[in-house]
Backbone atoms as SQL, in Angstrom:
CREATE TABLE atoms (id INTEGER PRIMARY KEY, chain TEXT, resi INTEGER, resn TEXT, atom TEXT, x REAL, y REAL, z REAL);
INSERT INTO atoms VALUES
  (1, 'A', 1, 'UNK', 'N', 0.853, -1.159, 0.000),
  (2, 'A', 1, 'UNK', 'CA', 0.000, 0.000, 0.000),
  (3, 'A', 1, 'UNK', 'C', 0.903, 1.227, 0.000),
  (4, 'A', 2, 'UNK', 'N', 0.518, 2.358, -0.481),
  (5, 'A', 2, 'UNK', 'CA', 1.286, 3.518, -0.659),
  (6, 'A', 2, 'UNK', 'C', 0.306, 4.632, -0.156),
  (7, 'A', 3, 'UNK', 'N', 0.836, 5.685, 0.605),
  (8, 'A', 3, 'UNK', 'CA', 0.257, 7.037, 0.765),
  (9, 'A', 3, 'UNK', 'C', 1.094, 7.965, 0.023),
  (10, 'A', 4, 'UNK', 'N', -0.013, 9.007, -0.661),
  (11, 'A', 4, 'UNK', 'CA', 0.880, 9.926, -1.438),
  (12, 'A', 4, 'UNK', 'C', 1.187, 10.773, -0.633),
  (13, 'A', 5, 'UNK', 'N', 2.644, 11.569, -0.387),
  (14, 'A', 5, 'UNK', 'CA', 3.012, 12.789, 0.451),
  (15, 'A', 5, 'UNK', 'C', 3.360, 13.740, -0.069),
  (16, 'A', 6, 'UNK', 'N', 3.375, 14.112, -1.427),
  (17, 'A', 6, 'UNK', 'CA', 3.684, 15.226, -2.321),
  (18, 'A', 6, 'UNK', 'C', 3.106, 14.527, -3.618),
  (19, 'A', 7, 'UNK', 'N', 2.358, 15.162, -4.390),
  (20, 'A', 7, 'UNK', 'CA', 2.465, 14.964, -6.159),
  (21, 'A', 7, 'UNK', 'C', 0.620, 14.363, -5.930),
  (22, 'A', 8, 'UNK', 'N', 0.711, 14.009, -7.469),
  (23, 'A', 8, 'UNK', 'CA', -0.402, 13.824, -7.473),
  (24, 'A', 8, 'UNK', 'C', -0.938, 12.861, -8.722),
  (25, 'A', 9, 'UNK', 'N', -1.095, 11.610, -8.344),
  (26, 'A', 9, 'UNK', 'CA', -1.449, 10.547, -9.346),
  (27, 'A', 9, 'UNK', 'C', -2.982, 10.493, -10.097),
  (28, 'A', 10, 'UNK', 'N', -2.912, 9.616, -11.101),
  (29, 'A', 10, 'UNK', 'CA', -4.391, 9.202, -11.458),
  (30, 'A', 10, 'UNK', 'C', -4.639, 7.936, -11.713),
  (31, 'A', 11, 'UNK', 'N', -5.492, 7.459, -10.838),
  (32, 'A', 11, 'UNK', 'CA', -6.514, 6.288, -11.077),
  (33, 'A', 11, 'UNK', 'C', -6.903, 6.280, -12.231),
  (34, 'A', 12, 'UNK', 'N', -6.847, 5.078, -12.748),
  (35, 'A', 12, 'UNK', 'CA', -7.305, 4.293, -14.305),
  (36, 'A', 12, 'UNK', 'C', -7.603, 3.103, -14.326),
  (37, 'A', 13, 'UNK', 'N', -8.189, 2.775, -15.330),
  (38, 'A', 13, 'UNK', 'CA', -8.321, 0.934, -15.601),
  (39, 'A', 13, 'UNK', 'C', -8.753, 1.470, -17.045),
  (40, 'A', 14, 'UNK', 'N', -7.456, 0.127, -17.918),
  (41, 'A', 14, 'UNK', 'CA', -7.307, 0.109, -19.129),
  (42, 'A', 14, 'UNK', 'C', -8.507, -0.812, -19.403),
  (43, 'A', 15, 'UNK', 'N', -9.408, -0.592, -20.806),
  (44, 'A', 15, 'UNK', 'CA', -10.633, -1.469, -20.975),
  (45, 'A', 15, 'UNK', 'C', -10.215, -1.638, -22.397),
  (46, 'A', 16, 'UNK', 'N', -11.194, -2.437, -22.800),
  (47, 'A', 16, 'UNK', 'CA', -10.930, -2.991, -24.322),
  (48, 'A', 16, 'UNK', 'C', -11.537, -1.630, -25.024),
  (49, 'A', 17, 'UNK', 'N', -12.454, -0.946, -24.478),
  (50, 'A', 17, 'UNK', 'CA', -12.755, 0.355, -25.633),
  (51, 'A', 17, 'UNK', 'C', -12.143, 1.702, -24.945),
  (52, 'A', 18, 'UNK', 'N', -10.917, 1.682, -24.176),
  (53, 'A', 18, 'UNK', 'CA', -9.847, 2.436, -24.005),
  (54, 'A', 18, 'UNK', 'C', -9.550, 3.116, -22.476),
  (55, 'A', 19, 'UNK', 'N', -9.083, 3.954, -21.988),
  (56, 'A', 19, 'UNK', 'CA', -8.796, 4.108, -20.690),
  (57, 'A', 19, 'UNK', 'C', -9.971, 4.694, -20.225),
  (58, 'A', 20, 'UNK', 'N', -10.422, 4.456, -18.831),
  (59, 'A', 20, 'UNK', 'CA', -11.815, 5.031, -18.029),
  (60, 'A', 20, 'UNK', 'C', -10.652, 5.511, -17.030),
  (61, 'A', 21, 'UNK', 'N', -10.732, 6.991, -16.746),
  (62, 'A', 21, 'UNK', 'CA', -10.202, 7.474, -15.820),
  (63, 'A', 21, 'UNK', 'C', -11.215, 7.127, -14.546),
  (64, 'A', 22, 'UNK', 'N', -10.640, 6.811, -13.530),
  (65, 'A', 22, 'UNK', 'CA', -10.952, 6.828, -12.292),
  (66, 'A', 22, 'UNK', 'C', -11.442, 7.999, -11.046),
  (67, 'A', 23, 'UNK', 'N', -10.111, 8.496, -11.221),
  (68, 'A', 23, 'UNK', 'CA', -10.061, 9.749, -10.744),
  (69, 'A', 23, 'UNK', 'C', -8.605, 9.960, -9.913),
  (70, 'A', 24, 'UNK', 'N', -8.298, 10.924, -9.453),
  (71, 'A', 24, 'UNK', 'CA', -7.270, 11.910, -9.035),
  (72, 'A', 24, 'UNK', 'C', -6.913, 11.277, -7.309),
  (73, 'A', 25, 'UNK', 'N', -5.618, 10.675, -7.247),
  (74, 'A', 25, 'UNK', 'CA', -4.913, 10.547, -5.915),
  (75, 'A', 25, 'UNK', 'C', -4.125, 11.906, -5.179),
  (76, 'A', 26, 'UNK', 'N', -4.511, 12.366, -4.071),
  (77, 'A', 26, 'UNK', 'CA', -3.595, 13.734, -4.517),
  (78, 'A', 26, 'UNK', 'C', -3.188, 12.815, -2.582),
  (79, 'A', 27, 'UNK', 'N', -2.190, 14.560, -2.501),
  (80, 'A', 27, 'UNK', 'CA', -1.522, 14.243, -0.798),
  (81, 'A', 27, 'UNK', 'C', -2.330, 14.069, 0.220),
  (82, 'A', 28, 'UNK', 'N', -1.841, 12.689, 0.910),
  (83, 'A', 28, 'UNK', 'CA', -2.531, 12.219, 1.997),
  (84, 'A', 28, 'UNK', 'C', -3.821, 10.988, 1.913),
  (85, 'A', 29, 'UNK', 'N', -3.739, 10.591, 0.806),
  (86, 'A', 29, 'UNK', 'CA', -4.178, 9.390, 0.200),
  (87, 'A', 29, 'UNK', 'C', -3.932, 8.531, -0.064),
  (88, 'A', 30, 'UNK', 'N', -4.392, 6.780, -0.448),
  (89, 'A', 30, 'UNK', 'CA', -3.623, 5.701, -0.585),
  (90, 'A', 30, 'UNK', 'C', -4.443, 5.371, -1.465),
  (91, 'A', 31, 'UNK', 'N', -2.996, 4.194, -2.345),
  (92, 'A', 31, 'UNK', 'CA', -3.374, 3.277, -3.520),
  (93, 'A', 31, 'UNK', 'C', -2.567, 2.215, -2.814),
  (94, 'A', 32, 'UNK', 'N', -3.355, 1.083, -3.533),
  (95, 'A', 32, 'UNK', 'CA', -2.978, -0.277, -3.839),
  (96, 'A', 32, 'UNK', 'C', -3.430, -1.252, -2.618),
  (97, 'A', 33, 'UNK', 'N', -4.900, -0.297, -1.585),
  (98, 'A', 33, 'UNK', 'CA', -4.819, -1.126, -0.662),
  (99, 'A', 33, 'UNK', 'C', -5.692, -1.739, -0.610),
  (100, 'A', 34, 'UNK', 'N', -6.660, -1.873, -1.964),
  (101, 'A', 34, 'UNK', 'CA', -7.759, -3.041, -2.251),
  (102, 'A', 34, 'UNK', 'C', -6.577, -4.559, -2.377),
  (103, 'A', 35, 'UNK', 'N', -5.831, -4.730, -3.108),
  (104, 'A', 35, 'UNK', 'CA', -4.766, -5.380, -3.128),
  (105, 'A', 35, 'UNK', 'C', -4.092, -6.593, -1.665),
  (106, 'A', 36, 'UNK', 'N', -4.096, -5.550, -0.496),
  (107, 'A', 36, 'UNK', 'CA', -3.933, -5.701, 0.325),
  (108, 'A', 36, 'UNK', 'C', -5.407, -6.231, 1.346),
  (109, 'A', 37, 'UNK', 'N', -6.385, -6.093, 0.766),
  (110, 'A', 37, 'UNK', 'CA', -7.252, -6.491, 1.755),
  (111, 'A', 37, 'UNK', 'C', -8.133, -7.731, 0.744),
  (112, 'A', 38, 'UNK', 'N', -8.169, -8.179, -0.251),
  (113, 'A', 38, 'UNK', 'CA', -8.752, -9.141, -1.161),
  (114, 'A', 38, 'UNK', 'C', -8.335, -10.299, -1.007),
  (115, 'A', 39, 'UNK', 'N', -8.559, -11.131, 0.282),
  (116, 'A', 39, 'UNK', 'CA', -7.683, -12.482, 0.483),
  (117, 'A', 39, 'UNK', 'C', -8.425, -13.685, -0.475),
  (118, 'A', 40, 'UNK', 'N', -9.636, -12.998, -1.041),
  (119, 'A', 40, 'UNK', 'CA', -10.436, -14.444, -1.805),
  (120, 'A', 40, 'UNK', 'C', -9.255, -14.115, -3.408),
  (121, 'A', 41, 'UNK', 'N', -8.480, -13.046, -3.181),
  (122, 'A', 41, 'UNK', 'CA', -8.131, -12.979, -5.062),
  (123, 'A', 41, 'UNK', 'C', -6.601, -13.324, -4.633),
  (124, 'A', 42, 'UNK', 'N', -6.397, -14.805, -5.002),
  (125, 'A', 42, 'UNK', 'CA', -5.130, -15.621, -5.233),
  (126, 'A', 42, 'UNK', 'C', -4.156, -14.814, -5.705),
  (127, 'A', 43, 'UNK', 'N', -4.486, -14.093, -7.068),
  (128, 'A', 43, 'UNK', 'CA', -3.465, -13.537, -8.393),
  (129, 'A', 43, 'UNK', 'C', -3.957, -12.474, -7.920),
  (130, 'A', 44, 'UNK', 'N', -4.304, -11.887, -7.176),
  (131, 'A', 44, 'UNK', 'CA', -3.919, -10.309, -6.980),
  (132, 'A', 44, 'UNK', 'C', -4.223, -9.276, -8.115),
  (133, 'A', 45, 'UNK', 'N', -5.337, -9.783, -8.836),
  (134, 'A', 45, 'UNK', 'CA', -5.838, -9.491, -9.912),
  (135, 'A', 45, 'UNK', 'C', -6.025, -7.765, -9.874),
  (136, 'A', 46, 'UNK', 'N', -5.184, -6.658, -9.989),
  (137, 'A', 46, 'UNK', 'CA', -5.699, -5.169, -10.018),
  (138, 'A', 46, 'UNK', 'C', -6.962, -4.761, -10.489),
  (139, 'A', 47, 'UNK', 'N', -7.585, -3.441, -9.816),
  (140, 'A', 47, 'UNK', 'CA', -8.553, -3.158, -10.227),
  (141, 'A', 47, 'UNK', 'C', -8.188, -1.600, -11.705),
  (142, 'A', 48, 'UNK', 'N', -7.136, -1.217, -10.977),
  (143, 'A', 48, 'UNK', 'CA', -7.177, -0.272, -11.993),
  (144, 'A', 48, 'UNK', 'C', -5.090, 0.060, -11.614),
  (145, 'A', 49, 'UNK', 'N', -4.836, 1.061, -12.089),
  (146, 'A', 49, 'UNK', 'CA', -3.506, 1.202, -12.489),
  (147, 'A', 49, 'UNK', 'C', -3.804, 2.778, -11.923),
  (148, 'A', 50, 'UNK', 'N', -2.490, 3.461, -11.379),
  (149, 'A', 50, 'UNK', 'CA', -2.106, 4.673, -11.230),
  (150, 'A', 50, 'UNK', 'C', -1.118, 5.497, -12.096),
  (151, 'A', 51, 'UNK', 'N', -1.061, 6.565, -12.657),
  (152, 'A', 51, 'UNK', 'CA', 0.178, 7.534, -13.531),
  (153, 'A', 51, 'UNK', 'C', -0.324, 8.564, -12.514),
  (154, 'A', 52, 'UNK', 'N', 1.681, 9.414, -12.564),
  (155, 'A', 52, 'UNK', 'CA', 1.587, 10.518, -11.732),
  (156, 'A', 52, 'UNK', 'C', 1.803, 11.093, -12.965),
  (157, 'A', 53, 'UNK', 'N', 0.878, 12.212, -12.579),
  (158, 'A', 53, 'UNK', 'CA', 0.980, 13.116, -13.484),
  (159, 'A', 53, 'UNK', 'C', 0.981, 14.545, -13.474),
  (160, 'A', 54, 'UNK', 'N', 2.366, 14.696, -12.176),
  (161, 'A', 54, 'UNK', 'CA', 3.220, 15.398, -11.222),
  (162, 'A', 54, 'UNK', 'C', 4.127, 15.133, -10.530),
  (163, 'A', 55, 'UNK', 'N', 5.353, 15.820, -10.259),
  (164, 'A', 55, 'UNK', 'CA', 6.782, 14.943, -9.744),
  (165, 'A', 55, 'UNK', 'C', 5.985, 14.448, -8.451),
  (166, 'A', 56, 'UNK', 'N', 5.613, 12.712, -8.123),
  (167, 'A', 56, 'UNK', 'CA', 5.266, 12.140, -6.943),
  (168, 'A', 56, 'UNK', 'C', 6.269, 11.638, -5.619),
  (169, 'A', 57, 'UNK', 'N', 5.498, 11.864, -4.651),
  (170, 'A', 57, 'UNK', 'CA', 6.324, 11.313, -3.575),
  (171, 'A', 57, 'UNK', 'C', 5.799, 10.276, -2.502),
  (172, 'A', 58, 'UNK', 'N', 6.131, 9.028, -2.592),
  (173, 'A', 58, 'UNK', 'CA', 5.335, 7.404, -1.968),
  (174, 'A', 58, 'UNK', 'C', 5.891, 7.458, -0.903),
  (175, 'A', 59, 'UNK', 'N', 4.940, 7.149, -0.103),
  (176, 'A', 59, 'UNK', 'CA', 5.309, 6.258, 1.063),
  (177, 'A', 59, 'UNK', 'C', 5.039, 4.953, 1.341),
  (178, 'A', 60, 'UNK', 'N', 5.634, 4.198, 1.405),
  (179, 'A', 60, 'UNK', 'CA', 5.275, 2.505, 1.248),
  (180, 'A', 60, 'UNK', 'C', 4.817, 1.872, 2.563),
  (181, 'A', 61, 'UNK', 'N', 3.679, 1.595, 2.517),
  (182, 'A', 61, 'UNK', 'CA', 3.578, 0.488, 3.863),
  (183, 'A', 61, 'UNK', 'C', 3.463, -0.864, 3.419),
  (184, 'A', 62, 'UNK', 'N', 4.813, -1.439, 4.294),
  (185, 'A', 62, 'UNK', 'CA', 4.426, -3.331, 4.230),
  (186, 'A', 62, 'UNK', 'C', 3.652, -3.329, 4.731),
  (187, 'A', 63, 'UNK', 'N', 2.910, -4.852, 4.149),
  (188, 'A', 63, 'UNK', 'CA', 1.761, -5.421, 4.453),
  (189, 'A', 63, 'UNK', 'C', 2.127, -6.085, 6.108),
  (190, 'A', 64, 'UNK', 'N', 3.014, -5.799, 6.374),
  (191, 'A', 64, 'UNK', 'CA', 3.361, -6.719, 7.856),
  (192, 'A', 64, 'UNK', 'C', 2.814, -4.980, 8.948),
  (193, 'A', 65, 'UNK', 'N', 3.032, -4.394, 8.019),
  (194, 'A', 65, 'UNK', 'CA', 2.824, -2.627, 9.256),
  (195, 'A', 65, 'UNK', 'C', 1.157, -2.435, 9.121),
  (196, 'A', 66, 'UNK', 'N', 0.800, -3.363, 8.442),
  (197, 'A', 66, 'UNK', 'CA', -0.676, -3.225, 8.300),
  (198, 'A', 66, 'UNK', 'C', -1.359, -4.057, 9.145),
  (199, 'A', 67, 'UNK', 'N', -0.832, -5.361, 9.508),
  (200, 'A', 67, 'UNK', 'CA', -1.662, -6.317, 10.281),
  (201, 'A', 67, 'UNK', 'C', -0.764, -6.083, 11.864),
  (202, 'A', 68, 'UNK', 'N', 0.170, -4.889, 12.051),
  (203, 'A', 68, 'UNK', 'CA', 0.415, -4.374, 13.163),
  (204, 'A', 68, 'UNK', 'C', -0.652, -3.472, 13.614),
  (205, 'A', 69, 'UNK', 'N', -0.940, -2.869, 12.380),
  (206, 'A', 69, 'UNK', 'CA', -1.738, -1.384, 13.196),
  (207, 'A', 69, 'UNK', 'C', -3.012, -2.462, 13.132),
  (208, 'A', 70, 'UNK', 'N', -3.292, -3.214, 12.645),
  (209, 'A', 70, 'UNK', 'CA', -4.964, -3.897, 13.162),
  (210, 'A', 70, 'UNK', 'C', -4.574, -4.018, 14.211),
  (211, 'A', 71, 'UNK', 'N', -3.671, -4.708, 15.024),
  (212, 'A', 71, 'UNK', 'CA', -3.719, -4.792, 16.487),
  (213, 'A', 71, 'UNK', 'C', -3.678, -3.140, 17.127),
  (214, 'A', 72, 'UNK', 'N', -2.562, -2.985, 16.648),
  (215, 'A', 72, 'UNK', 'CA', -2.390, -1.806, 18.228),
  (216, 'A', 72, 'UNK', 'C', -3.488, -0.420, 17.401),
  (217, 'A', 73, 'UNK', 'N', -3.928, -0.180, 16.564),
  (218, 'A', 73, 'UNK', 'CA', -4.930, 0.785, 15.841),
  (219, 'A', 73, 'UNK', 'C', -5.330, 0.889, 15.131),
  (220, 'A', 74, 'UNK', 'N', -7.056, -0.292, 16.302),
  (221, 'A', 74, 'UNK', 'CA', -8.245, -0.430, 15.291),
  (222, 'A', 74, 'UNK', 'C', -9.080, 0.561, 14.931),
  (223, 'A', 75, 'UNK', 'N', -8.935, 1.495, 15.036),
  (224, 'A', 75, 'UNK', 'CA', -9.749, 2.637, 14.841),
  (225, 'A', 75, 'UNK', 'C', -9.253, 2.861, 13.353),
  (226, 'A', 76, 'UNK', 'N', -7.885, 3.359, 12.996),
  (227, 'A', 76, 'UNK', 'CA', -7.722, 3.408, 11.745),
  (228, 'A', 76, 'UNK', 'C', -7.543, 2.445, 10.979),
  (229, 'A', 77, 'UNK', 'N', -7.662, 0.970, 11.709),
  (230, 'A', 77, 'UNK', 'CA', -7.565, 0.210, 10.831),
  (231, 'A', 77, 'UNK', 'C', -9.449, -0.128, 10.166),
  (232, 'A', 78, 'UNK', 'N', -9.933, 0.365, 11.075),
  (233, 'A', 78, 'UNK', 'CA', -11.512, 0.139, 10.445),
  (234, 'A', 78, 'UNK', 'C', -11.835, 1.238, 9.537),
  (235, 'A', 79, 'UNK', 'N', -10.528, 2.597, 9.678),
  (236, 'A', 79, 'UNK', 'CA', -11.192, 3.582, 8.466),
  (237, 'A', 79, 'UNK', 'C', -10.304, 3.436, 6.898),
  (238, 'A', 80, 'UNK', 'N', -9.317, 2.490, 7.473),
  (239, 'A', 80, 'UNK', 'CA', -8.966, 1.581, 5.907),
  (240, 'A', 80, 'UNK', 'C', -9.972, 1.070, 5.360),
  (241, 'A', 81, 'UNK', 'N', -10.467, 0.457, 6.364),
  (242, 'A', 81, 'UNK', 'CA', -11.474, -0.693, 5.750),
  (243, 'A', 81, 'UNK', 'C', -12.715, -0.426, 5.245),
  (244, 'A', 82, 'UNK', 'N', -12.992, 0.497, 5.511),
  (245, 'A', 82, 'UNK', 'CA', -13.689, 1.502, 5.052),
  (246, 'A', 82, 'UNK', 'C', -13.599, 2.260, 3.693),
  (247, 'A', 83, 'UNK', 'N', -12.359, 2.454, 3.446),
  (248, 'A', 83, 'UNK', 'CA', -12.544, 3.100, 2.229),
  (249, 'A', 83, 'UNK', 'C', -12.583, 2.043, 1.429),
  (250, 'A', 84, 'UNK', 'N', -11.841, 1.009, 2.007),
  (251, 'A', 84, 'UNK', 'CA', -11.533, -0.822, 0.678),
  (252, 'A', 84, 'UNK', 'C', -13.108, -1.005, 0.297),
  (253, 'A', 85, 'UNK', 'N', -13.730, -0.675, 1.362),
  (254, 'A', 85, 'UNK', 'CA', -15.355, -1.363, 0.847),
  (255, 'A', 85, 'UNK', 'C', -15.704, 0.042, 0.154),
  (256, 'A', 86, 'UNK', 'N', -15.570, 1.204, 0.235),
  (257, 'A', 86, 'UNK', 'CA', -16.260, 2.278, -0.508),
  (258, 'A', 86, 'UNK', 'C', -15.762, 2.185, -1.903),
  (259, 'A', 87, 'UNK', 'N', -13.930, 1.701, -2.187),
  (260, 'A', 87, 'UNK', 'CA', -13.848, 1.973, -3.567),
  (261, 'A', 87, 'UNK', 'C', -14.039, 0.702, -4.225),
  (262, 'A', 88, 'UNK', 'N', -14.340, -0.381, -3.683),
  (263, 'A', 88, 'UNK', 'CA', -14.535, -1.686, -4.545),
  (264, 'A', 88, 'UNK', 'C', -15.905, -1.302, -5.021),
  (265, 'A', 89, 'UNK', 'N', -16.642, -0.663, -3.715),
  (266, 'A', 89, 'UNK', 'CA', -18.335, -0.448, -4.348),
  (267, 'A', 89, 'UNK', 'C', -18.022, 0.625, -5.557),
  (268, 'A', 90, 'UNK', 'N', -17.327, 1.757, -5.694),
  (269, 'A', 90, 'UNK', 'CA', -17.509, 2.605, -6.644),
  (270, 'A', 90, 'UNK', 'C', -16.825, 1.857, -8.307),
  (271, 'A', 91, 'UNK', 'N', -15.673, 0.508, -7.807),
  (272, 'A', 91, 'UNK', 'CA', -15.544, -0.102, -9.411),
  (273, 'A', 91, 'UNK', 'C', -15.878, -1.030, -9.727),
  (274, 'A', 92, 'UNK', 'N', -17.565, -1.376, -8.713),
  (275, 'A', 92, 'UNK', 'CA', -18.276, -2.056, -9.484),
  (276, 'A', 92, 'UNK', 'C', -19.314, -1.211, -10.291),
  (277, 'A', 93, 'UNK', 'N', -19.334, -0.297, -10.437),
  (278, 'A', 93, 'UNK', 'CA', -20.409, 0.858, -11.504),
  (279, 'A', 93, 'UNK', 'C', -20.135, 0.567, -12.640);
């Protein structure tokens, strides 16, 4: 999973009748953490792809700093979980 701390990416998913923008990652936001919470998807199958399209700056969280903060902070770990269920619901539209 990544939080952006400077710059500013865009959400996409390439389709057979051409790119559907998603929408705009800017600072203080995360990608890739549907990824991280989809234990029924074996292959890790992506939902969509990110381009910065501004000099970006990542911050990386292992997946091991993630099933830390479920223990010691469930509070933000339920407002992860939260957004995992808000943006899976928005790319099933």
């Amino acid at each position: 999973m990544y939080i952006v701390k400077e710059g500013l990416l865009q959400a996409v998913q390439h389709r057979s009748d051409g790119i559907r923008v998603l929408g705009n990652v800017s600072s203080g936001e995360m990608v890739g953490e549907l990824a991280l919470f989809d234990e029924g998807n074996i292959t890790k199958t992506r939902t969509a792809a990110v381009v910065a399209v501004e000099p970006t700056v990542l911050l990386v969280i292992m997946n091991y700093s993630i099933a830390d903060l479920a223990k010691k902070h469930v509070e933000i770990y339920e407002k992860i979980k939260e957004i995992v269920r808000r943006r899976r619901a928005q790319n099933m539209k």
